[in-house]
Each structure stands twice: as C-alpha cells, then as structure tokens.
C-alpha positions in Angstrom: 32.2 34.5 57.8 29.3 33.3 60.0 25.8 34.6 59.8 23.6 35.6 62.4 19.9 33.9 62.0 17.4 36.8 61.2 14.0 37.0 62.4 10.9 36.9 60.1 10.3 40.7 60.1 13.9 41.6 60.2 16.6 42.2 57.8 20.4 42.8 57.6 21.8 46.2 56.2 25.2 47.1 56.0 27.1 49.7 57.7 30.0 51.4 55.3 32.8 53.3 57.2 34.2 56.5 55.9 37.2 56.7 54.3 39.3 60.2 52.7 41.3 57.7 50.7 40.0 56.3 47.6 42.2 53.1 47.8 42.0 52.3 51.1 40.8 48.7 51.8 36.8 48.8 52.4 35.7 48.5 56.1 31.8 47.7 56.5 29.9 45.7 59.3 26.5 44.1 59.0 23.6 45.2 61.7 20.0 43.7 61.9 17.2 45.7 61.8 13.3 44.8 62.1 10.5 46.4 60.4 8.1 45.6 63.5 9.7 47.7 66.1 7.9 48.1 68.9 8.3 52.3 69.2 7.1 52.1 65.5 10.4 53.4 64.3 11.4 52.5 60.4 14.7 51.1 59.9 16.9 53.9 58.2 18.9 52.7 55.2 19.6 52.9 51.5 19.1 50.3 49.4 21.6 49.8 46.6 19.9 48.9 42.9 23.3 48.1 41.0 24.4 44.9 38.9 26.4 41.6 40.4 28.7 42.2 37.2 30.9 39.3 36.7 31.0 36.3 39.5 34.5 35.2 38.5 36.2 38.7 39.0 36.0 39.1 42.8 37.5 41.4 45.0 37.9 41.5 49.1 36.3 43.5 51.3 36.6 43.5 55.7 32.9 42.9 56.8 32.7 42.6 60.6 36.9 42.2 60.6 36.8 39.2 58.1 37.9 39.5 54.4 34.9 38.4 52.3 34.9 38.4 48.5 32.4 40.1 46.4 32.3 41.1 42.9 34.6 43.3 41.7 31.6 45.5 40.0 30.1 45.9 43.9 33.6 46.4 45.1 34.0 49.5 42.4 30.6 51.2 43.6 31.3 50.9 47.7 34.7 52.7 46.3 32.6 55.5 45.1 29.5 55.3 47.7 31.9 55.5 50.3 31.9 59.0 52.1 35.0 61.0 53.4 33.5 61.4 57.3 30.4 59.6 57.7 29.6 56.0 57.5 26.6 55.2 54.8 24.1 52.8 55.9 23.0 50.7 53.1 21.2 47.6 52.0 22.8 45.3 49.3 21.4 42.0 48.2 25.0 40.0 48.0 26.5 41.0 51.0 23.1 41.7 53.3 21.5 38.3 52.3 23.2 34.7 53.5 23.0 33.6 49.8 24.5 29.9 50.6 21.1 29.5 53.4 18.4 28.9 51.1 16.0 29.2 53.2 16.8 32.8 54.5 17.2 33.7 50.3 13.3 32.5 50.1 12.3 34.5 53.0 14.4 38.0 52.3 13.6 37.6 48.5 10.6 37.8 49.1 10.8 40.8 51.2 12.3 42.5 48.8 9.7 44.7 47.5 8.9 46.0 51.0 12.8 46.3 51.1 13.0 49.0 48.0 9.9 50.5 48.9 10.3 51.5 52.5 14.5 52.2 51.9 14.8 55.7 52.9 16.6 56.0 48.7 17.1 53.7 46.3 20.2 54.5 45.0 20.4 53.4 41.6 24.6 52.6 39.9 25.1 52.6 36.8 29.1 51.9 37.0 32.7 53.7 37.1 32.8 57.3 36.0 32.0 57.5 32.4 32.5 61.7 30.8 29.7 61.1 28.4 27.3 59.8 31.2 28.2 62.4 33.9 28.1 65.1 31.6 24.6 64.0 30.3 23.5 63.7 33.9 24.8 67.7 34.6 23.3 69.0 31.9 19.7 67.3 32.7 20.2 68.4 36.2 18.9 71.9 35.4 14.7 72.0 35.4 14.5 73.9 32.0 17.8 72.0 30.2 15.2 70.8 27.4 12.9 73.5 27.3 12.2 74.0 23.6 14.1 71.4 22.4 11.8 68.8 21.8 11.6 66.5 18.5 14.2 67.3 16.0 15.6 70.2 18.3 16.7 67.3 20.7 20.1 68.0 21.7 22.5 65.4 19.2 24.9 65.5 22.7 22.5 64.3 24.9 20.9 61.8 22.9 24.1 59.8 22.1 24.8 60.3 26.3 21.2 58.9 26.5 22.0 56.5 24.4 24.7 55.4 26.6 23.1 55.2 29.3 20.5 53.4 28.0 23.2 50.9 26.8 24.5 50.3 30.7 24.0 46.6 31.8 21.5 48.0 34.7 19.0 48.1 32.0 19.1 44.6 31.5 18.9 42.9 34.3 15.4 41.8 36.0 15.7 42.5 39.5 16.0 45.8 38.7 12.6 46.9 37.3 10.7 45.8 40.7 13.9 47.8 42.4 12.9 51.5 41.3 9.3 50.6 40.1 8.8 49.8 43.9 11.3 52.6 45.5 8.9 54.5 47.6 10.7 58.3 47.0 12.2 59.3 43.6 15.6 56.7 43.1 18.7 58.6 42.6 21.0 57.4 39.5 24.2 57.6 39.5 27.7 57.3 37.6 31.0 57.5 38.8 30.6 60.3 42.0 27.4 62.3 39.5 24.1 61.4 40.9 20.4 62.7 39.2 17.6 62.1 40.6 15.4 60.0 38.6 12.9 62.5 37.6 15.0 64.4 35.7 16.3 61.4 33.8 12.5 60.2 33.4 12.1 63.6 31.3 15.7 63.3 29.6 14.7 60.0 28.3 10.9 60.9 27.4 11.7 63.6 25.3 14.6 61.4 23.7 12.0 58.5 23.0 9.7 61.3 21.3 12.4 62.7 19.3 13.5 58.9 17.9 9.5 57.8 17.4 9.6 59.5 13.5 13.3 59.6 13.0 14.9 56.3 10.9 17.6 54.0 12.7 17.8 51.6 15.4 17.9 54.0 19.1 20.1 51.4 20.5 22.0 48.4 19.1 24.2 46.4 21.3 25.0 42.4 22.1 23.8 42.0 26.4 20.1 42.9 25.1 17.4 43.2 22.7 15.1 45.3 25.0 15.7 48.8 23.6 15.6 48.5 20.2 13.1 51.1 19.0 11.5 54.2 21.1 8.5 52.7 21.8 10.0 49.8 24.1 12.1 52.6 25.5 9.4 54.8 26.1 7.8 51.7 27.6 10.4 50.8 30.2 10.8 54.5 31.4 7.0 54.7 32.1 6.6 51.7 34.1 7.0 53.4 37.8 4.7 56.1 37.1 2.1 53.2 35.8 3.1 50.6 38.5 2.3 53.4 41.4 -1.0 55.0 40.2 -4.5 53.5 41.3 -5.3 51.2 38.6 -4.5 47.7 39.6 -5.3 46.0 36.0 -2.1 47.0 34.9 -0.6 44.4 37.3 -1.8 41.4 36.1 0.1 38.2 35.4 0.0 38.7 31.8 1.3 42.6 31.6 3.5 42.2 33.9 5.3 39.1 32.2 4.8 40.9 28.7 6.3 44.4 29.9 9.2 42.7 31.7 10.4 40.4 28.3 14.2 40.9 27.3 15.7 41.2 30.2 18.2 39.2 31.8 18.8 37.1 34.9 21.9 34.8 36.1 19.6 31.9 37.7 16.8 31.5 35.0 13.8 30.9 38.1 14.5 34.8 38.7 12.7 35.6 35.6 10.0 34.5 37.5 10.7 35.6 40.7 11.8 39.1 39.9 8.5 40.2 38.7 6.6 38.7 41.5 6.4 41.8 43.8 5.2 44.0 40.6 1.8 41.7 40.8 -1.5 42.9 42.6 -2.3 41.2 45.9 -4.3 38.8 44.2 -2.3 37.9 41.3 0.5 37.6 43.3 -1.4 34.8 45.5 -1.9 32.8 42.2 1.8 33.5 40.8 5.1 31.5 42.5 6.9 32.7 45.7 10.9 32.5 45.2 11.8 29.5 46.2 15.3 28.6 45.5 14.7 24.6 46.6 12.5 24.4 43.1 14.3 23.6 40.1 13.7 25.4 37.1 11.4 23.1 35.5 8.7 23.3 38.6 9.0 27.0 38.4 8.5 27.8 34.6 5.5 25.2 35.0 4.0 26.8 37.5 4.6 30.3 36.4 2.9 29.0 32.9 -0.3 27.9 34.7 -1.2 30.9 36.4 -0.4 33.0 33.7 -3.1 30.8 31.9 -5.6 31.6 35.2 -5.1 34.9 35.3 -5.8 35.3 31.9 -8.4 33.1 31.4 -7.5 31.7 28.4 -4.5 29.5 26.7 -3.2 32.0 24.1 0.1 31.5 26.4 0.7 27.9 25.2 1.8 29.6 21.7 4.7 30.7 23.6 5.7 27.4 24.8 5.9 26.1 21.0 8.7 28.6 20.5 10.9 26.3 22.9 14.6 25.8 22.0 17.4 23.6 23.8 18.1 26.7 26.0 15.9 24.9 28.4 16.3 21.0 27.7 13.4 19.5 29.9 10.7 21.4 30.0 7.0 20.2 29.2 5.7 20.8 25.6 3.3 22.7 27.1 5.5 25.0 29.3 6.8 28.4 28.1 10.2 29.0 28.8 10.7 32.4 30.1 14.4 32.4 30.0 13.1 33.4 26.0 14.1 37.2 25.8 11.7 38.0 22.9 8.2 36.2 21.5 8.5 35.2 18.6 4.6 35.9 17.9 4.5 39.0 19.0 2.4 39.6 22.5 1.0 37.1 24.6 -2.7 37.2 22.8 -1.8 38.2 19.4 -0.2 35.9 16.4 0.0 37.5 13.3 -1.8 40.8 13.9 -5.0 38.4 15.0 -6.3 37.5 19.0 -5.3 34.7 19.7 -7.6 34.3 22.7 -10.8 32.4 23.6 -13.5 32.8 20.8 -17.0 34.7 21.4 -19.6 33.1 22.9 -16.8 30.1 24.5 -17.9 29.4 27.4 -15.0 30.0 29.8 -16.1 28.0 32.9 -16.1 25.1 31.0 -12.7 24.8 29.8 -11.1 26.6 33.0 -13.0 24.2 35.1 -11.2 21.2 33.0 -8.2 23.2 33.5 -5.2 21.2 36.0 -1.8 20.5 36.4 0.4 17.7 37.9 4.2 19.0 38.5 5.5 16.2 38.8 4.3 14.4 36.0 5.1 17.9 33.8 1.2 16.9 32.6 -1.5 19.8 31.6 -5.0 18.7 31.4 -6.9 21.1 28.9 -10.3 20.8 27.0 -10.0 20.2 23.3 -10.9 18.2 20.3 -9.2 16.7 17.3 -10.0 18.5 13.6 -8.2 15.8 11.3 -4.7 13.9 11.1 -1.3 14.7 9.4 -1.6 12.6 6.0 1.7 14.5 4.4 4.4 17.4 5.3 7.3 18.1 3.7 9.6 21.4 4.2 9.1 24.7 2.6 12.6 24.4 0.6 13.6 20.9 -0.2 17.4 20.2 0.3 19.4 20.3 -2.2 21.1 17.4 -3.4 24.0 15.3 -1.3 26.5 16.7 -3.5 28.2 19.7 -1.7 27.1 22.9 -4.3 26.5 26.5 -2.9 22.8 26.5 -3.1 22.5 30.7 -4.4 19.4 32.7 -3.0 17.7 32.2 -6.8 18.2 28.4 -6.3 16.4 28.4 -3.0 13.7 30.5 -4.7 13.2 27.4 -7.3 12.9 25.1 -4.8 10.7 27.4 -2.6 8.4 27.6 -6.1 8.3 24.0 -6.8 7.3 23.1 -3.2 4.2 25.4 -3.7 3.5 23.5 -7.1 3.5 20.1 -4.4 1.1 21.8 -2.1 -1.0 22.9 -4.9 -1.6 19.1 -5.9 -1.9 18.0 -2.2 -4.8 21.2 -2.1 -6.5 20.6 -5.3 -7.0 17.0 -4.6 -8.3 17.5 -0.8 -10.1 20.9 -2.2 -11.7 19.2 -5.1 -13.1 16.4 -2.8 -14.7 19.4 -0.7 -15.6 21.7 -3.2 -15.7 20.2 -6.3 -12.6 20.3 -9.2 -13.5 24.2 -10.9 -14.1 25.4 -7.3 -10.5 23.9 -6.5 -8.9 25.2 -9.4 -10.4 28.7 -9.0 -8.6 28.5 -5.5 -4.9 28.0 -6.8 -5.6 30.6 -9.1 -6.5 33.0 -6.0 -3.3 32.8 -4.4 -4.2 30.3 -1.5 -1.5 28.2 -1.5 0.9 30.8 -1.6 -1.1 32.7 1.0 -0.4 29.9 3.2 3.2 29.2 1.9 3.7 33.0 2.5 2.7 33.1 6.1 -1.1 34.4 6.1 0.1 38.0 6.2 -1.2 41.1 4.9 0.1 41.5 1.4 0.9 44.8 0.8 2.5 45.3 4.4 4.7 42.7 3.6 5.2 44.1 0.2 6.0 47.5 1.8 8.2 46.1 4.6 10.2 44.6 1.9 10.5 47.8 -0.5 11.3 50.1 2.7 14.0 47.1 3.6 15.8 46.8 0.7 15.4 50.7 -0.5 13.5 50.3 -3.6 10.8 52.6 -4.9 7.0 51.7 -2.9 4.1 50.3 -4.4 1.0 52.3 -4.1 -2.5 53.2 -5.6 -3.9 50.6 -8.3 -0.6 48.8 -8.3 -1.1 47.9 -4.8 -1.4 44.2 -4.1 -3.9 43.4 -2.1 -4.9 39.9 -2.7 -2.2 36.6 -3.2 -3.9 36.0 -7.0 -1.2 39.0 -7.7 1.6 36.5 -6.5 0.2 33.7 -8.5 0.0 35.6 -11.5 3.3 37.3 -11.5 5.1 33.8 -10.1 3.6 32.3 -13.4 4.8 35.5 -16.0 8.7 35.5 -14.5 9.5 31.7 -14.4 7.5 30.8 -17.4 8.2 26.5 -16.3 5.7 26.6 -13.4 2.4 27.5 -15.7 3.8 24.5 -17.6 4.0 22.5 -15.3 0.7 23.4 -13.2 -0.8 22.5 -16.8 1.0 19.2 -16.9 -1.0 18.5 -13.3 -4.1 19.6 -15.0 -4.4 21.8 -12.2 -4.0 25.7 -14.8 -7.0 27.9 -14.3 -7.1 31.5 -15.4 -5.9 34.5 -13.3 -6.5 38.1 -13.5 -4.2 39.8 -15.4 -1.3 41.5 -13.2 -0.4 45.6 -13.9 2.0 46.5 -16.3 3.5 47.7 -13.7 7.6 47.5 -13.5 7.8 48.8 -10.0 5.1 46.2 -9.0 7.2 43.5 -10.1 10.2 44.3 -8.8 8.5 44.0 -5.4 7.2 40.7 -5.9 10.3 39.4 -6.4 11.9 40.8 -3.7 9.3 39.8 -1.4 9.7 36.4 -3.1 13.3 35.9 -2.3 12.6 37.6 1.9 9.8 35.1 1.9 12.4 32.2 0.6 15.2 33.3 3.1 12.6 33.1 6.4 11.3 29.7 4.8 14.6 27.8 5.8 13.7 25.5 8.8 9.4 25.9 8.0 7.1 22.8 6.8 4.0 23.0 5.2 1.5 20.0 6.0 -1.7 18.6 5.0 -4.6 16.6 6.8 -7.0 14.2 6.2 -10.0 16.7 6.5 -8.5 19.2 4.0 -6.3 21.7 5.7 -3.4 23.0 4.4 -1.1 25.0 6.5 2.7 26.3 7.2 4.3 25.7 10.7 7.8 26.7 12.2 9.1 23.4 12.6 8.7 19.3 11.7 5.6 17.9 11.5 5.1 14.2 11.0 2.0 11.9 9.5 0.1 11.0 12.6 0.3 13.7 14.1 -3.4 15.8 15.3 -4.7 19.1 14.1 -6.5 20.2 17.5 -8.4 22.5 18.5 -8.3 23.8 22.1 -10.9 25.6 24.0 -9.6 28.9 24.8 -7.3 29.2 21.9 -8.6 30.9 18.4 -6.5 28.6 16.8 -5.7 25.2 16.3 -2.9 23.8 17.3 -0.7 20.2 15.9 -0.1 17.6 19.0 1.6 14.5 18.8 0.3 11.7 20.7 2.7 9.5 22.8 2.0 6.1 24.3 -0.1 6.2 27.0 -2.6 8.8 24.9 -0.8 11.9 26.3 0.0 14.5 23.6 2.9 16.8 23.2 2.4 20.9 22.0 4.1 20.5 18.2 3.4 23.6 16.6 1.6 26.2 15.5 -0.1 26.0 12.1 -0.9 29.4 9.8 -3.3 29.2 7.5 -6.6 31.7 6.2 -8.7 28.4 6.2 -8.5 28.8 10.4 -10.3 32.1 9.8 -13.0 31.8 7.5 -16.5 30.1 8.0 -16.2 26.5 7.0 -13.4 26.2 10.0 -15.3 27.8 12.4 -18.3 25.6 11.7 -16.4 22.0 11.9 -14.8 23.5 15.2 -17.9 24.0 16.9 -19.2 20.2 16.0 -16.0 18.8 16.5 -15.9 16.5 19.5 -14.5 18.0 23.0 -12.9 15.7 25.6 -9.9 16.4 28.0 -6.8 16.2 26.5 -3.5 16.0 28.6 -0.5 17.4 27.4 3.2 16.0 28.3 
C-alpha cells in the first residue's frame, strides 16, 4: 500500500473496526492527524506499547482495503483490542509509521515521546491470555489486595504470577521504557482481554521487590534477558516513571539514563541509542544523537560515546569501550558498544568498588577543551601522557602442553601458582631496582603479587563470596583475612614446591605465620581455585618503569601504560603507524593507588593523544 506524505506536526493513527467475531479478518484504516490544530483540539488516540515479536511470522491484515502483513504477535493483540461495536482509535509504530521512507522514520521517531505522552492511554500488551498472568492482575485489582502482606507474608501465588510477568519479552525491549516512562496518564497493562492499570501493578511489583531484597535465589532467571536478575534492578526498573516525571532534572542525564536503561534489547542495534533519547533533559538531549536511520551503526555508537563523555565531564566511559567483543566488528577502540547488555565493570564511574573518574584538583577545562572527534576517521583526540612501556606479559595460566590431556581444575591451579612465582621474579627485579633488594623481598612476602594476580579486590569479600558460593562454613573474627600476606603464606604451607622454589630464585623472605585455623584454609583454597577458573583468558604484564599489573586480555611488549586526564586510572594503548594509539586494556593493580603512582602521574609529560 501507498503512503500518504505527513506533515511535520502531524502523525498517522489507526482506526480499528469492530468486530463480535474473534476470527474475523481485521479491518483498520489509517487517518492523519496534527498536533497544531488550529481550534487547539488534541488528537484523540491510544497509543499501543507492545513488542514487534518475530519478523518472519507475519500475518495479514485489510488496512484502507489492501491486505498488508504485520507480525503475527501485532496481529494477536488487534484480535484482542478489537471491540464488539465500536471502532478503537489507536497509534502503532509498525503499521502508523512508513517504515521503508527513512526519512519520515527520523522525523516520527523522534516524535515519539510527544506521541506517548500526549496519547489519550498508553495501552501497554503483554501477549495472549495467560491464567497465571490474568489472575495475578484480578487479584491486584482490588486497593487493599496486599494489605498486611508485606515481606515474608507476600502472597507465594502472586509472586510466581509476578514473576511471570516480569519474565514477558515487554520487559526487554528498549522502546518500551520511554513508552510508559513518558505516557502522560497512568498506562493500562494488559494480558489476554485483563487490563490493570499500571498503578496497581507498580505496588504489586514494589512489595514483591521488598519481599525478595533478604530472601536467597535468583527473582528471575530466563534466556531473552539479564535485566531482572535480583530485586534491586527490579525495583529499579518499576521506579523509573515516578523518577522520570518528578522535578529533578539531574536524574536525566546522559550517563543515568544510559546506565539505568543497560540489558535491554533492540532489533536494529542504533535503537539502543535512540530509544533513550527522549528520556534526556532538554539539554542533554541537544548534546545526545537524533534517530537517524541514514547513520550506520558505527557513526551512532561514536557519537553516542562522545557526549556521554561531555555530559559527564570525564572519560571513565572509555572503560566500557575496552570490554568490546566481535558483536560489533568495526568499531573504534575507543567507542563503547552499546549493543553490550551488561558492564562488565560495574557502573559507568566505578571499576572495582573505586571512581573511576577525574582525580581531585584535575583541572577539567583542560582536558575537555583538548577533547574532539572526527567520525569519519573513527579518531578521539584526548589529553594524556605515557607512564612506561610493556617490556614482558605473559597469560595468567600458561597452556598446557600440545599434547591433548584434560587439564583438571588442580592442574590449572599449578600453573596459575607457577605464573605468580614468574611475576614475582619480573617484580623483585624491577622492585629491587626501586626500592632496594630487602625492601623487594619484604613485598612478595606481603602478598603483592598475588594481590595483583588476584584482581586488587578486597580479600575477605572475596573470601566470603566464595564460602557463601560454594556453601562452606564463613570465616570470621581473628581468622579473617584481611591482607594478601595470608595468601602468600598459606600458598607456601599447602604446595610445599613453591617456598622451594622462591628459595631457588633467592627471592624467600619471612611471612607472618598464618592461623591454625582449618576453616581459614579451606577458604583459601577455594578462593584459589574461583580465582584460577576467572584467570582463563587474563595476562599479567610488566613495564619498564616498574608496574606490575593484570588485564582482561593480550598485551604485547611495546605497548604504553598511559595515563589519561579524566580517568583515575591508567590505561594500556597500542600505538599504530601514523602515532595514533588504539584503547588495549585496562590494567588492575594496588600500585595505581598508592602515593608513588600518583606522584610520577602528576610529573609525567601531557600531550594530545589520538585514539583510533
């Protein structure tokens, strides 16, 4: 069918004919309607928030006389939308938009938040009737159906129907948050013919969150997401159109905004981008990128990247770009690619429990000032300076030998152990240059290396992960380790070779004596062999000017330590030809936090660096 051309303050919405037979073929007709009218009247309509379901499965429809195809899952709610008597005027993003005219998409896209807020009802669908679902959404219909039943008197009924709910693909999907964050009156959410109004589910789903916050289990497990995993991102989601419409503007930054809306799913990777545009402030939103369907994905994520990194004032984001995969083939080192469901590090700012953000006393108008980008060269110009070159790496676990053997979890562990015994002679030899030899030896005795072989965490909550993980008894009062000498110590009592053989390097030096403790030990090894199994695929590296760190991935000799202004930490870049670097990695390591660093990063040269 041929569409009409729309006028910049109109739109199309979609006229549903009645029908007292369930199977009878659907009849609909599309109308334009403007939002200037020049009596001041507001279009009337609803405006559908559902999900495209499957483009392969499509089902015919008569819209203005013609058969058009849709998707069978919009075909299956017009079924149940459709009235007996009255037509149902209604606003649907597949059928209302011309998606093959780009150039309309851009323009109604964009409109879209105006479209859900000013809809007379946002009607959200959550699919087919479903007993479980419909019978959750009767029961919360009545005002005082969980009076006195909060926290472990939460009804067991209504939390698995939550559950369900929760486990819909609406949840998942992108477009969808802006689509009831935005709806100007309460949406209505329906399955099957049972509608609730959105209210009542906000409550349902609040006291559920509270009841799950101290109780053990995973609240919802399933294969289309990863965004409702515990309570608290739950309890998150649910609260995001009572934030979104009160006065306080900061929570509609750039960076909230992209961090609150992680995990969900889009079919064109630019609408991660472009779904959350309308969530922004009036002057984010200026700085963030307008759908436009004519930009491939590459120009979108780059642009998306950079004003995050305005908006913030800072390049914390560019940790998120490290965590790249081949999801996204193309993209600049540099870029972040937000097709990523989940961080890997956690929020935007924070790696490893620490800010990740500028440092005090930076001054910010420097390095924003430095602060451009070409899109078409995919180049970042940034301010930064180099801290010392890659003289060695090597991975965390060697391979094991050609020979095909099945390489057990204890075998790993040995190879794990004697890699630490190689960093220990790569440390004490830069160390000992710095420091002097009993100074260097006093530090392997500490526990550095394996702090840094470990991953810089907090001991004991790593020790108490682990014990809660694997169901063995916790460590607590004196017992408690605290400090990585307790790692040391213990590695050297249970595999009696590696005291040897840190003798044989000259390199022993006395520990303090680790607890009696059997409880204590049998936590360190289990630790041990969790810290082996989440060490396949890391590299630890050392550099010229004495740090030793692990990363996530390859490093090679040559490559830079750097430091970056507005990043707390360094950062490893590789330079290409034409002096251009590329984002490597991101290095862990206690030496980035103590003094000495902090000193040799303020005298460290700065010049403009441009990443690739």
């Amino acid at each position: 069918m041929a569409y009409s051309v729309l006028e910049p303050q109109q739109i199309r919405v979609l006229k549903l004919e009645p029908s007292t037979q369930h199977d009878s073929i659907i009849t609909c007709s599309l109308a334009a309607v403007s939002f200037s009218d020049s009596a001041g009247a507001i279009p009337q309509y609803e405006a559908l928030s559902y999900v495209w379901g499957d483009l392969t499965e499509q089902k015919e429809i008569l819209l203005d006389g013609q058969p058009k195809e849709i998707t069978r899952n919009l075909w299956t709610a017009l079924k149940y939308l459709r009235q007996p008597h009255v037509s149902r005027t209604l606003w649907i993003d597949a059928v209302c938009i011309n998606q093959s005219d780009i150039q309309e998409r851009n323009h109604q896209v964009r409109q879209m938040g105006r479209i859900y807020s000013q809809a007379s009802r946002v009607l959200i669908w959550l699919g087919p009737p479903d007993a479980e679902i419909e019978n959750t959404l009767w029961f919360l219909q009545d005002p005082g159906a969980l009076e006195g039943k909060e926290y472990e008197n939460f009804p067991k009924e209504i939390a698995l129907g939550l559950q369900k709910i929760l486990s819909q693909p609406w949840w998942h999907r992108i477009w969808v948050i802006q689509e009831y964050v935005l709806a100007g009156a309460d949406p209505l959410v329906g399955c099957g013919r049972t509608w609730l109004g959105w209210k009542q589910l906000f409550e349902g789903l609040r006291g559920y969150t509270i009841s799950r916050i101290d109780a053990s289990g995973a609240t919802i497990q399933d294969s289309s997401s990863t965004w409702a995993t515990d309570p608290f991102s739950i309890l998150q989601r649910v609260l995001l159109r009572q934030q979104w419409n009160g006065p306080d503007e900061t929570r509609r930054t750039i960076e909230i905004v992209v961090e609150r809306t992680r995990g969900c799913q889009a079919t064109d990777k630019r609408d991660q981008v472009f779904a959350v545009a309308n969530l922004l402030s009036e002057t984010e939103k200026e700085q963030f990128p307008a759908p436009d369907y004519a930009r491939s994905t590459n120009q979108v994520y780059q642009d998306a990247t950079v004003a995050f990194i305005r908006s913030s004032r800072n390049l914390a984001f560019l940790v998120h770009a490290i965590e790249k995969d081949d999801m996204e083939p193309g993209l600049p080192s540099w870029c972040v690619d937000f097709s990523k469901r989940q961080w890997d590090w956690g929020t935007y700012h924070n790696v490893g429990g620490k800010r990740f953000g500028e440092r005090e006393g930076e001054d910010i108008d420097k390095y924003m000032g430095v602060l451009s980008h070409d899109t078409s060269l995919g180049a970042l110009k940034v301010l930064g300076g180099v801290l010392g070159e890659v003289i060695g790496s090597s991975p965390l676990i060697a391979p094991p030998p050609s020979a095909p053997i099945q390489t057990t979890i204890m075998m790993a562990c040995m190879r794990f152990i004697k890699e630490v015994l190689r960093m220990s002679a790569m440390s004490y030899k830069l160390w000992a240059h710095q420091h002097g030899a009993q100074a260097a030896k006093e530090r392997l005795a500490n526990g550095k290396v394996w702090e840094t072989a470990f991953g810089g965490g907090i001991l004991f909550n790593m020790v108490d992960a682990v014990c809660i993980r694997d169901g063995i008894e916790t460590v607590d009062g004196s017992d408690r380790p605290r400090d990585y000498w307790v790692v040391e110590a213990f590695v050297r009592e249970a595999f009696p070779w590696y005291p040897e053989a840190l003798e044989g390097l000259g390199l022993l030096h006395p520990t303090p004596e680790l607890a009696d403790s059997p409880r204590l030990k049998r936590a360190l090894l289990h630790t041990l062999v969790l810290t082996t199994q989440t060490s396949f695929g890391s590299w630890w590296f050392a550099t010229d000017t004495g740090y030793v760190a692990r990363v996530d991935r390859q490093v090679k000799e040559g490559d830079r330590l750097c430091t970056i202004s507005g990043c707390r930490g360094p950062l490893v870049l590789r330079q290409q030809d034409g002096g251009a670097y590329q984002l490597i990695a991101l290095p862990n390591s206690r030496d980035f936090f103590e003094d000495l660093y902090r000193t040799r990063e303020r005298e460290v040269k700065r010049e403009v660096l441009t990443l690739v």
